[in-house]
N, C-alpha and C positions, 0 to 999 in steps of 0.2 A: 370489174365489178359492174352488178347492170344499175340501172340507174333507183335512185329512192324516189316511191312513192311516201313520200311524210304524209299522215294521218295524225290526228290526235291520242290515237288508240298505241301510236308507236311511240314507245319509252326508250330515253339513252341512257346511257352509265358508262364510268371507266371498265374496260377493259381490264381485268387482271391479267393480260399479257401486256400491262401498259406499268412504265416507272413515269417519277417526275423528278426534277431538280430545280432547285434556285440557286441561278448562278449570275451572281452581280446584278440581283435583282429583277434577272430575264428567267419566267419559266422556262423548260425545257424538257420536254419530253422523249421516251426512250421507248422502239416495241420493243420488247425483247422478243418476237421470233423474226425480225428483220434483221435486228440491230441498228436500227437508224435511230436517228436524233433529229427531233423535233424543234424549232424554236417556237414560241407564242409570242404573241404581239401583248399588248394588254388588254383589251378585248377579249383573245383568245384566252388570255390568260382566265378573265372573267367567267368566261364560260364552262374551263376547263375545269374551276371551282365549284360552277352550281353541278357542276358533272359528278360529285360527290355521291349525289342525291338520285335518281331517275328522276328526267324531266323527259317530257316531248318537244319538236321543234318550237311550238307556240309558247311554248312556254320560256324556252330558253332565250328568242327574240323577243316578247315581255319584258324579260328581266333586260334584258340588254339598252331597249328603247325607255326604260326609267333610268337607267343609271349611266346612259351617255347623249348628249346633243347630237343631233343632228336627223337627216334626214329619214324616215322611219321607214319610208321603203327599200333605201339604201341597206338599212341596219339589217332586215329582212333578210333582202338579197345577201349579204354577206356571214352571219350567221349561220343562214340554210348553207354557202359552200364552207365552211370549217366543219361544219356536223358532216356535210358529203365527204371531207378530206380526211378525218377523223374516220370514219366509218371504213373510209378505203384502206385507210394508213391499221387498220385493225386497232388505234388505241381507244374507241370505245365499241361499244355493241349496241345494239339495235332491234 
């Protein structure tokens, strides 16, 4: 995959080649044209959520740095790679 320029202009959403599950409380996702399985963290879980909706990168790290501590460039940093691993993994679009 080459690499993402994120703009604000770039919206994400689930994949409808994407499942989910909650299993003992851990989401878990499925492609179905891989057949791989996914685990989220809660975080990921978080996001996987607002992913309901179209959101863009900034907006999804927003939501993130209101609803968790810590350090906001980190939160950044780490959000932008689950949307890059997402986006690889084909469970959402871009």
């Amino acid at each position: 995959m080459k690499n993402v320029v994120f703009s604000n202009d770039l919206m994400f959403v689930r994949s409808k080649d994407s499942m989910e599950a909650d299993i003992s409380g851990e989401t878990v996702l499925m492609s179905i044209e891989s057949a791989q399985c996914y685990s989220l963290d809660p975080v990921g879980a978080f996001v996987w959520k607002l992913l309901q909706q179209p959101a863009n990168l900034a907006e999804l790290q927003q939501k993130c740095r209101e609803e968790y501590a810590g350090d906001p460039a980190q939160i950044d940093a780490d959000v932008e790679q689950l949307v890059t691993d997402l986006l690889r993994e084909k469970l959402i679009a871009g």
